[in-house]
Each structure stands twice: as structure tokens, then as C-alpha cells.
TIMISE-514775 format. One record per residue (C-alpha): x negated, y negated, z. Coordinates in steps of 0.001 Angstrom, whole numbers, padded with zeros to 6 digits, always signed. Layout:
N
<node><px>X</px><py>Y</py><pz>Z</pz></node>
...
END
This chain:
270
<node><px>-135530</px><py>-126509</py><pz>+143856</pz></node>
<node><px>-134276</px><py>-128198</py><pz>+147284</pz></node>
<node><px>-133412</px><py>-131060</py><pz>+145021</pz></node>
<node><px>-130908</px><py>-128902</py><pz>+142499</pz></node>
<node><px>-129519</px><py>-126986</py><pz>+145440</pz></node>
<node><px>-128922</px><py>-130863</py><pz>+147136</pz></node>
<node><px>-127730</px><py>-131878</py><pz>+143675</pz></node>
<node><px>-125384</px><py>-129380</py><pz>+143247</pz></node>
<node><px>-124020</px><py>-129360</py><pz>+146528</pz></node>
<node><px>-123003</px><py>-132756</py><pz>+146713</pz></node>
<node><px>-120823</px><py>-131714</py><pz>+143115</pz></node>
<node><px>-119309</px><py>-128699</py><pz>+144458</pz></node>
<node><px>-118578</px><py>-130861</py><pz>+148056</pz></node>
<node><px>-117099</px><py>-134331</py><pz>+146025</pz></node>
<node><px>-114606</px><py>-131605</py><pz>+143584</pz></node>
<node><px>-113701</px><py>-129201</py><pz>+146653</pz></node>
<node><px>-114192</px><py>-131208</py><pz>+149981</pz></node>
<node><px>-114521</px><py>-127733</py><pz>+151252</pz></node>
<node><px>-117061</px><py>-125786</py><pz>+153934</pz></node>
<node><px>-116738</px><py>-121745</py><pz>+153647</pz></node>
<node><px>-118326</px><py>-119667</py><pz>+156366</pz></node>
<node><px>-118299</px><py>-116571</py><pz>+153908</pz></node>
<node><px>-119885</px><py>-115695</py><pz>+150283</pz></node>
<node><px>-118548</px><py>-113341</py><pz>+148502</pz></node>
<node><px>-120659</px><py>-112043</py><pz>+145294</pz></node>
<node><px>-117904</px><py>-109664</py><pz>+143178</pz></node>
<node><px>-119797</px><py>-107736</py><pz>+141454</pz></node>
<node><px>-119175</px><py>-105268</py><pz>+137490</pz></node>
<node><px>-114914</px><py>-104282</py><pz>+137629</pz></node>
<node><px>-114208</px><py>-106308</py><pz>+140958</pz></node>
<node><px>-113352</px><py>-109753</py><pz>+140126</pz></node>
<node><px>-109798</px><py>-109224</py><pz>+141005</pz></node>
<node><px>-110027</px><py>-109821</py><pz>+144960</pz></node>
<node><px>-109351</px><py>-113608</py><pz>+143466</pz></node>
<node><px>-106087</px><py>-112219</py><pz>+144133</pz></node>
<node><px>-106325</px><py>-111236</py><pz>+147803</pz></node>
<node><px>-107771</px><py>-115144</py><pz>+148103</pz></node>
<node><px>-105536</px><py>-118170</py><pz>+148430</pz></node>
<node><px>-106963</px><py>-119975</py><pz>+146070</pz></node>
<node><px>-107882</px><py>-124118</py><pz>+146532</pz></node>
<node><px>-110523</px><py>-125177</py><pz>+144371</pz></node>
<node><px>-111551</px><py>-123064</py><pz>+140871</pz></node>
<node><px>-115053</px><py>-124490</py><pz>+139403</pz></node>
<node><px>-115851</px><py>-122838</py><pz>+136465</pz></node>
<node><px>-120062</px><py>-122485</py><pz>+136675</pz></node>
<node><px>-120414</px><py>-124084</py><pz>+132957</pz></node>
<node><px>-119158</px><py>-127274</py><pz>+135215</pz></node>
<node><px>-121131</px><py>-126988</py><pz>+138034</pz></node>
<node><px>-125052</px><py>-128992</py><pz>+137462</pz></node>
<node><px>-127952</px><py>-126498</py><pz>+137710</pz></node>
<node><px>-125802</px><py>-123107</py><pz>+137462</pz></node>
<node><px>-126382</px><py>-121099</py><pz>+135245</pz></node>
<node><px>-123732</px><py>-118981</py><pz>+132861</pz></node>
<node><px>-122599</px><py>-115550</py><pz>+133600</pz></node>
<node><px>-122833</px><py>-113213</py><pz>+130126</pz></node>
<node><px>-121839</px><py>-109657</py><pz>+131060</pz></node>
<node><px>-118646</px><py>-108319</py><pz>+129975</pz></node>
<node><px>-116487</px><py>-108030</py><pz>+133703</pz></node>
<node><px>-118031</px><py>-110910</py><pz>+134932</pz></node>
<node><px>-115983</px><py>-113924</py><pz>+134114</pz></node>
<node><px>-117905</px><py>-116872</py><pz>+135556</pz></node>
<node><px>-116456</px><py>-119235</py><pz>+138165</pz></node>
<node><px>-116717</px><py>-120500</py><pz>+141587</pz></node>
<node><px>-113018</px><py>-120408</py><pz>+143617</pz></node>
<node><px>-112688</px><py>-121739</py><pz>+146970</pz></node>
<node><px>-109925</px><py>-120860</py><pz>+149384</pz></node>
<node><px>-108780</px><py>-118779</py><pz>+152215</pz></node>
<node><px>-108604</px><py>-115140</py><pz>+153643</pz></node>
<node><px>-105839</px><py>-115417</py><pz>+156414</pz></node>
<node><px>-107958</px><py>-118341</py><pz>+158985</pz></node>
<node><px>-111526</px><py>-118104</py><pz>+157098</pz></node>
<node><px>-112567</px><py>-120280</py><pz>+154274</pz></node>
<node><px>-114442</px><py>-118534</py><pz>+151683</pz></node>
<node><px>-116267</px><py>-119139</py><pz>+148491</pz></node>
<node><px>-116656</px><py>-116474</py><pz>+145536</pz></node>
<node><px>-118969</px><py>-115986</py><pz>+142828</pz></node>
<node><px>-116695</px><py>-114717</py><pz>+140249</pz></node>
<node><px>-119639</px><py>-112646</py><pz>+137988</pz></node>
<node><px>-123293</px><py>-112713</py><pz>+139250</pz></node>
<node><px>-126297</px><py>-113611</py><pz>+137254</pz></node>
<node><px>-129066</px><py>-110550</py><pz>+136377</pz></node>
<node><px>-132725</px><py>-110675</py><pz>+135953</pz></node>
<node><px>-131949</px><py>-108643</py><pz>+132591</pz></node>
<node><px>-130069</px><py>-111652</py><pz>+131182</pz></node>
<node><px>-133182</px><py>-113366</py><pz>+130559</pz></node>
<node><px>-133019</px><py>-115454</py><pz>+133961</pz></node>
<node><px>-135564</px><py>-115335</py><pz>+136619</pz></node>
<node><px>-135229</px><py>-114756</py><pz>+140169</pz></node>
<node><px>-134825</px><py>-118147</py><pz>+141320</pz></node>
<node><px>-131964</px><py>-118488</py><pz>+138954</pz></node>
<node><px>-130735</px><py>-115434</py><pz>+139709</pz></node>
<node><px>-130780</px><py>-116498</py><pz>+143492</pz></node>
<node><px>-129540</px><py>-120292</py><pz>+143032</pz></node>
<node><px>-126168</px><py>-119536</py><pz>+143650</pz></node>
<node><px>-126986</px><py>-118336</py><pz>+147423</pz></node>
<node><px>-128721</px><py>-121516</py><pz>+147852</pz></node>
<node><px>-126062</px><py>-123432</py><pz>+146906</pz></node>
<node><px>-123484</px><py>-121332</py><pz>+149050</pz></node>
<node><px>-125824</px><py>-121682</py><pz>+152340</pz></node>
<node><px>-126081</px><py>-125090</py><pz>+151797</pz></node>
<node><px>-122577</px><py>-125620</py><pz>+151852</pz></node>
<node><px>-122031</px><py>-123858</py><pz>+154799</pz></node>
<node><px>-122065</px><py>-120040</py><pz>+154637</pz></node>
<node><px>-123533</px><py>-118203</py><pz>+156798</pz></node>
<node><px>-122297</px><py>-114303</py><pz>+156271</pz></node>
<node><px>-122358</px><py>-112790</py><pz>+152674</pz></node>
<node><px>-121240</px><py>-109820</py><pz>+151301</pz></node>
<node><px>-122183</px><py>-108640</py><pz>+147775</pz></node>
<node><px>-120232</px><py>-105963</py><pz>+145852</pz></node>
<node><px>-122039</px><py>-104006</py><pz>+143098</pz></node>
<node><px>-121307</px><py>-100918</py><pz>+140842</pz></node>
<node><px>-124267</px><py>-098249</py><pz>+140793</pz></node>
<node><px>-125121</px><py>-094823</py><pz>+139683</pz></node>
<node><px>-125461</px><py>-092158</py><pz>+142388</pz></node>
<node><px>-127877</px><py>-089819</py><pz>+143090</pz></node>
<node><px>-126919</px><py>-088734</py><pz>+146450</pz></node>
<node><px>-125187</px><py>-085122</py><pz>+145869</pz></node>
<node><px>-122361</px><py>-086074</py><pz>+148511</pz></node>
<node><px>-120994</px><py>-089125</py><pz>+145775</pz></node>
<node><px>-118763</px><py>-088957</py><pz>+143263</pz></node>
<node><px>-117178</px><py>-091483</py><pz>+140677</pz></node>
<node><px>-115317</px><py>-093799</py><pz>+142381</pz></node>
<node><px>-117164</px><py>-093274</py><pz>+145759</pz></node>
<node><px>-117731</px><py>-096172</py><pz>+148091</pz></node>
<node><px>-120857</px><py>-096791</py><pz>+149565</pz></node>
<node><px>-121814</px><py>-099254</py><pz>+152571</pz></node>
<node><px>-125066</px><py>-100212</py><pz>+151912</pz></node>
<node><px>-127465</px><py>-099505</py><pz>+155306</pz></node>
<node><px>-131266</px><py>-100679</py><pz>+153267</pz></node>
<node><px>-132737</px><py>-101120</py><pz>+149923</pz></node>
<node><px>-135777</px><py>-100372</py><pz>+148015</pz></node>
<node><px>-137082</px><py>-103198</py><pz>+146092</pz></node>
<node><px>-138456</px><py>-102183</py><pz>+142304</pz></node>
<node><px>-137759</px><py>-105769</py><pz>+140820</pz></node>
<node><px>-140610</px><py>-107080</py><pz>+138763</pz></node>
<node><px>-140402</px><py>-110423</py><pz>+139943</pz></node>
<node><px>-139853</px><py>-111348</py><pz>+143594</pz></node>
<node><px>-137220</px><py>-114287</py><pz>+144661</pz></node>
<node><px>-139392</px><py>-115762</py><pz>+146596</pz></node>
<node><px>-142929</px><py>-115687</py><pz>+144864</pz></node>
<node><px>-144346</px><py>-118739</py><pz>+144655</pz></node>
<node><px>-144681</px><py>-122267</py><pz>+147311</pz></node>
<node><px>-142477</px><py>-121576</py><pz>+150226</pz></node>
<node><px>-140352</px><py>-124391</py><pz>+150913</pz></node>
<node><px>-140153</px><py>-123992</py><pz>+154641</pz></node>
<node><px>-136648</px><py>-126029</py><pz>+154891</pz></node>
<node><px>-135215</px><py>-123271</py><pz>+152854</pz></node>
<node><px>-136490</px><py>-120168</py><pz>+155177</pz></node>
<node><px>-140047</px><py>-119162</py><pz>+156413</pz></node>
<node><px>-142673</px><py>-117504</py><pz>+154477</pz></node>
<node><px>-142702</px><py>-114413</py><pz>+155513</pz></node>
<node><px>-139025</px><py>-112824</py><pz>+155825</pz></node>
<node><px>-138699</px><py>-109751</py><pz>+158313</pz></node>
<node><px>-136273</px><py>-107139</py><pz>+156469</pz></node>
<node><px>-136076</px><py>-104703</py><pz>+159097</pz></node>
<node><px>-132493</px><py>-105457</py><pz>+159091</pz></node>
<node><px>-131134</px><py>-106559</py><pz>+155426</pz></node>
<node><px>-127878</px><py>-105659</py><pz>+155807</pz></node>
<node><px>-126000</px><py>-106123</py><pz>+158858</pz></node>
<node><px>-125354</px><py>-103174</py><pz>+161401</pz></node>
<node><px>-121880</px><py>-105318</py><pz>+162958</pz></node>
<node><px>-120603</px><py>-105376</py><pz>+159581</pz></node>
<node><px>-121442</px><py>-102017</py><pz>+158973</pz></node>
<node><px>-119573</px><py>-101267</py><pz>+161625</pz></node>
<node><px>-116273</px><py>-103147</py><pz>+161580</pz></node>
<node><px>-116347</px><py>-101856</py><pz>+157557</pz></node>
<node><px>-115982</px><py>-098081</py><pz>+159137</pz></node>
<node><px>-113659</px><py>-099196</py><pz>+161924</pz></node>
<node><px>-111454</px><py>-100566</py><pz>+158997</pz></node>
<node><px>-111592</px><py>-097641</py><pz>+156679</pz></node>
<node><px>-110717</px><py>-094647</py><pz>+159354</pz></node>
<node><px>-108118</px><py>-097130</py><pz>+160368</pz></node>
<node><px>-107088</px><py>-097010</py><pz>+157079</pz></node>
<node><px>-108386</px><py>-093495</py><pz>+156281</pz></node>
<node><px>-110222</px><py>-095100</py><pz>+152930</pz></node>
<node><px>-113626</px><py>-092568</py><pz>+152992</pz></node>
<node><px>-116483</px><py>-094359</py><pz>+152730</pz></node>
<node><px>-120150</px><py>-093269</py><pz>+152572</pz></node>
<node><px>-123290</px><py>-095035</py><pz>+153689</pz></node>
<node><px>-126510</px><py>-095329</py><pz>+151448</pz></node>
<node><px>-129804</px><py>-097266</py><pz>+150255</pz></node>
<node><px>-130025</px><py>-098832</py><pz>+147058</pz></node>
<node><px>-132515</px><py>-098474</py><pz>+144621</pz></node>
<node><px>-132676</px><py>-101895</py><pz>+142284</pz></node>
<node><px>-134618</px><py>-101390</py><pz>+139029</pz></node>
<node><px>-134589</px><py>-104144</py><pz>+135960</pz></node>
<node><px>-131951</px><py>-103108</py><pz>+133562</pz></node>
<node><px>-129853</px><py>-103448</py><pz>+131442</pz></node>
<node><px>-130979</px><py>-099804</py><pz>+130424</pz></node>
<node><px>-128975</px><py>-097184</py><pz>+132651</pz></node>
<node><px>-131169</px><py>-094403</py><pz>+134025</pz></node>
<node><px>-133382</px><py>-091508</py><pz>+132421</pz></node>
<node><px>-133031</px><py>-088234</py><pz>+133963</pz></node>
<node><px>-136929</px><py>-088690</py><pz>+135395</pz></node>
<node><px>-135894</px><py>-091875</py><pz>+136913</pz></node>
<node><px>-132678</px><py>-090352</py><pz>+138803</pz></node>
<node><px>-134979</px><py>-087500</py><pz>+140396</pz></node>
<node><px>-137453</px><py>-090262</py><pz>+141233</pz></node>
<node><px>-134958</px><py>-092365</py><pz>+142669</pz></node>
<node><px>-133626</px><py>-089125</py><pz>+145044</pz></node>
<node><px>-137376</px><py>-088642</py><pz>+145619</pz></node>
<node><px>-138358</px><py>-091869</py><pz>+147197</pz></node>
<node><px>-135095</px><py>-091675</py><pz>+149192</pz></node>
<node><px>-132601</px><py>-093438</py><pz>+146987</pz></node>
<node><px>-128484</px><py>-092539</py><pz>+147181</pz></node>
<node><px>-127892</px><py>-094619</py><pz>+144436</pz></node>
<node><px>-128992</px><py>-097033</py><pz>+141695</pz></node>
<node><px>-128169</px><py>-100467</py><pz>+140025</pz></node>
<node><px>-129484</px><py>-104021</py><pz>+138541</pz></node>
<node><px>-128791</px><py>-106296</py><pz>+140614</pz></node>
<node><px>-127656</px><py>-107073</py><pz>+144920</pz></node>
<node><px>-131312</px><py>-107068</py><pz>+146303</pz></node>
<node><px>-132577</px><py>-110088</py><pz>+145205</pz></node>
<node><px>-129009</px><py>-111835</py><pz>+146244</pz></node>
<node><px>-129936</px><py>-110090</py><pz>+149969</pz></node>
<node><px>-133318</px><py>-111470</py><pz>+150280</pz></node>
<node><px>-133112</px><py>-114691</py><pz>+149376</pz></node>
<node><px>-130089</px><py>-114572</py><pz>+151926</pz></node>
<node><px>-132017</px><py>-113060</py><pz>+154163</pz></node>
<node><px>-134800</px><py>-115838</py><pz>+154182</pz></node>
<node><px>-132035</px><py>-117970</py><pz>+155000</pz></node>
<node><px>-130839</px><py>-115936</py><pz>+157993</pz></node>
<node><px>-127478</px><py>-115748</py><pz>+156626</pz></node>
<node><px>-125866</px><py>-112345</py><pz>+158050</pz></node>
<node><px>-125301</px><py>-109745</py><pz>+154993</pz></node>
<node><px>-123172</px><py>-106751</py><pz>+153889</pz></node>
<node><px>-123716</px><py>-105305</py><pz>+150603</pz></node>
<node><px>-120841</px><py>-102418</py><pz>+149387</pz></node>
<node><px>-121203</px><py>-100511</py><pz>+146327</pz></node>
<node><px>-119024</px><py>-098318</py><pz>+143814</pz></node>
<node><px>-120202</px><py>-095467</py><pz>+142312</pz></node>
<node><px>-119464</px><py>-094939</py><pz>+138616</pz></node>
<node><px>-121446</px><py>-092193</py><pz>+137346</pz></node>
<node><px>-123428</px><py>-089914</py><pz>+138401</pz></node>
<node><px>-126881</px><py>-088254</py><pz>+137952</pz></node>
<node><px>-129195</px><py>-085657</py><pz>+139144</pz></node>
<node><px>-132504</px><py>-083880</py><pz>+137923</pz></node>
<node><px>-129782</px><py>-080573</py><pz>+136076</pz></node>
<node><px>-127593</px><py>-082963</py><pz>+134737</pz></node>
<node><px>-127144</px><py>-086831</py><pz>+133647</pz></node>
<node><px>-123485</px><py>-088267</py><pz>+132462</pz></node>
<node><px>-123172</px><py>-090765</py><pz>+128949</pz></node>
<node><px>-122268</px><py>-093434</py><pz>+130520</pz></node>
<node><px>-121049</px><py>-096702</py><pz>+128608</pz></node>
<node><px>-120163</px><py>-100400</py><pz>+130090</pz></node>
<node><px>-116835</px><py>-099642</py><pz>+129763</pz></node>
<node><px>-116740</px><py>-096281</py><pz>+132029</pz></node>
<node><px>-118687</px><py>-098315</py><pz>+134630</pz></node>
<node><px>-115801</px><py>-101278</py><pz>+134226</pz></node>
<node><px>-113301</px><py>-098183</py><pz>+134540</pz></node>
<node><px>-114474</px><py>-096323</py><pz>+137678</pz></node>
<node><px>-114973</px><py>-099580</py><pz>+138927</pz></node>
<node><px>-111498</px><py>-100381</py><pz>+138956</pz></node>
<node><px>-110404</px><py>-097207</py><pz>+140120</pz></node>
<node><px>-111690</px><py>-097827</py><pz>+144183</pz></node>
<node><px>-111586</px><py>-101367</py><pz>+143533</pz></node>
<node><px>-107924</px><py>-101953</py><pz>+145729</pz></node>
<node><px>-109748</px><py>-099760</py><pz>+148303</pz></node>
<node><px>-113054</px><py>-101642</py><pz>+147903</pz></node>
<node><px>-111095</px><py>-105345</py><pz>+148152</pz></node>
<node><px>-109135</px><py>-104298</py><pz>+150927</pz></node>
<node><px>-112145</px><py>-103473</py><pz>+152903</pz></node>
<node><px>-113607</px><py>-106572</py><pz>+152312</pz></node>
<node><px>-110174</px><py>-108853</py><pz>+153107</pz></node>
<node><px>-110186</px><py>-107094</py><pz>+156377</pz></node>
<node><px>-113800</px><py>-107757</py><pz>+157019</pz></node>
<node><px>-113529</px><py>-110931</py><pz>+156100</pz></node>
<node><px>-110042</px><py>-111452</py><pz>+158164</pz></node>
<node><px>-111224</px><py>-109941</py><pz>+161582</pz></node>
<node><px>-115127</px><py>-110256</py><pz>+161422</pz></node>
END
């Protein structure tokens, strides 16, 4: 793999001449904070050698380089899922890549179900842990030890300074936000009612298909990480909401000017 991420580093560095300090991973309804970026380079990831191509609906598949007032950034325009069909170290490639070019602070945006009784649609949560229910682990197999060590500690996966600074910003700009652990299971199913109440039961506030592998691999790299999630529907052991794509894409896109300008400000005075 340290050959593909080498491979497709020198690419990215020979179109873009470039060297971002942060990630940013938009996730389902928020690939619109392209517009809060001054925008340099645009790679498309059907250009780019070893990536692989984003099919979900909201996620429209490209890497753009540019600025956020002083810091350079890179975005992942759409993510990849393990329900697509790719596995984990596809999935994760696209951290690789970014760490190799020269990040070293990500922050992944997701939308997810809640369970957590204090949510609603359109709630924002700032991710404080997750629980792992993945069937396949990023980092199973050889450890390549220039990469990250073996054995990852993940008392800390998401950053308590950017936690921080994130609720500084929002009662400075009285945005309500709520703090939570994710829950990742496979997808692309959404939830049953039994697996909402199990989720609340093993201390889940809400639910999606995807961040967590994104984290650890990042993690293993010692790259500092905030994760931030929307909440578009909701479910409990009483009651469970039809929920379709297209509602997620919508309640997405109703916090997302509240969820991007949390993240430009992060970005701008972190």
C-alpha cells in the first residue's frame, strides 16, 4: 500500500504543487462548504491513480485544494463506504494519501440517525467517541510500521481542543450544538427498531455507515481529529421514522450553513 499512497502522492503533488495542513471529509448533503473554500486545484478522483470512485447520490467525487482565510486545506468531496463493495483499506486510502501530503488535523462530517432523546432532525452533534461495529477492521492485516504502529491507543479519537474551540464558536455564534458517540454499523440498510434500542443500550446517541474507519486509520497516523455529525431522522424503541435518501439529503441541508460555518471557523482560528 505505501507504494500507491507514494504513487499517488507524487500525482496529486506534480497537478497541485500544494501542502494542506487540514482534511476535510464532507460527508451525505454537505458538499457545499466547496463554497466557503477558495478554491486552487479541483482533481476529480476518476483522475487521481489508485482512488477509488464515489457512487452515492450527494457525494459528487473530487479532490479541491485551496484556502480557508491563512490555512491550506484539502477536501474529499464524497467519501467512499464499506457498503459500496470496497474494503477498508480502500475505504481508508484517501487519509493516506492526505497525511502523506501533509495533513495533520482532520475533520469528518457525517449524517446519522439519532437515538439520543435530546436530538432532533437537523441537530448537530460534536462527536466526543465511537463504538466500532464494522465487520472488517482498517487496519487488519501486516502493519506497515512507516504508516503508524501496531497497536493504536484510542483513548482519545477525537480531539478534546477541537471539541472545544467547536463550542467556543457556536455560543459565540449561538448555533446549539450537542455532543455524542457514534455508533458505525455496515449499511446501506437504515436501522430496525431492535437495532435503535440496542444502539441506546450500549450507549449510542446516534447512528451511521461510515466516519470511524476514516478516524482510525487517522488515528494510527497521529493526525489530530474532529468528527461532527447531522442528525436526519430519528428513532427510538415506541417509534421509528420512514426515512428515504432523499430526507437524509434534505435534513442534511437544512443545518448544513450552520454545520460549514462551524467548520470554516475551526478551520480559520484552530
Amino acid at each position: 500500500m505505501i507504494n500507491q499512497i507514494l504513487e499517488t502522492c507524487d500525482f496529486i503533488k506534480e497537478q497541485t504543487n500544494f501542502t494542506p495542513e487540514y482534511g476535510v471529509v464532507l460527508g451525505s448533503g454537505l458538499g457545499n462548504f466547496s463554497e466557503d473554500i477558495k478554491i486552487k486545484f479541483t482533481l476529480p478522483y476518476a483522475a487521481i491513480p489508485n482512488f477509488p470512485v464515489a457512487t452515492v447520490a450527494g457525494h459528487r467525487g473530487a479532490l479541491l485544494f485551496g484556502t480557508i482565510g491563512t490555512k491550506k486545506i484539502v477536501a474529499m468531496q464524497g467519501r467512499f463506504h464499506y457498503y459500496e463493495g470496497y474494503n477498508m483499506k480502500e475505504v481508508t486510502f484517501p487519509i493516506r494519501v492526505m497525511k502523506a501530503l501533509g495533513v495533520s488535523k482532520l475533520i469528518v462530517s457525517n449524517a446519522s440517525g439519532g437515538v439520543n432523546s435530546k436530538y432532533k432532525v437537523g441537530s448537530i452533534v460534536l462527536l466526543t467517541n465511537h463504538i466500532n461495529m464494522m465487520p472488517e477492521h482498517p487496519l487488519r492485516g501486516a502493519n506497515d510500521e512507516r504508516l503508524g504502529p501496531r497497536f493504536v491507543n484510542m483513548s482519545e479519537p477525537y480531539s478534546p481542543h477541537m471539541i472545544a474551540k467547536v463550542k467556543e464558536i457556536a455560543t459565540n455564534y449561538k448555533v446549539e450544538v450537542h455532543e455524542g458517540v457514534y455508533v458505525a454499523l455496515q449499511g446501506p440498510t437504515y436501522e430496525t427498531l431492535s437495532e435503535y434500542k440496542m444502539i441506546k443500550n450500549i450507549g449510542g446517541d446516534c447512528v451511521g455507515m461510515s466516519t470511524v474507519p476514516e478516524v482510525i486509520v487517522a488515528r494510527h497516523m497521529d493526525m489530530e481529529t474532529f468528527g461532527i455529525s447531522v442528525i436526519t431522522d430519528m428513532g427510538n424503541e415506541e417509534n421509528i421514522e420512514t426515512v428515504t435518501h432523499e430526507e437524509v439529503l434534505k435534513a442534511a441541508k437544512m443545518a448544513e450553513p450552520n454545520v460549514r460555518l462551524l467548520i470554516k471557523e475551526l478551520i480559520r482560528l484552530y
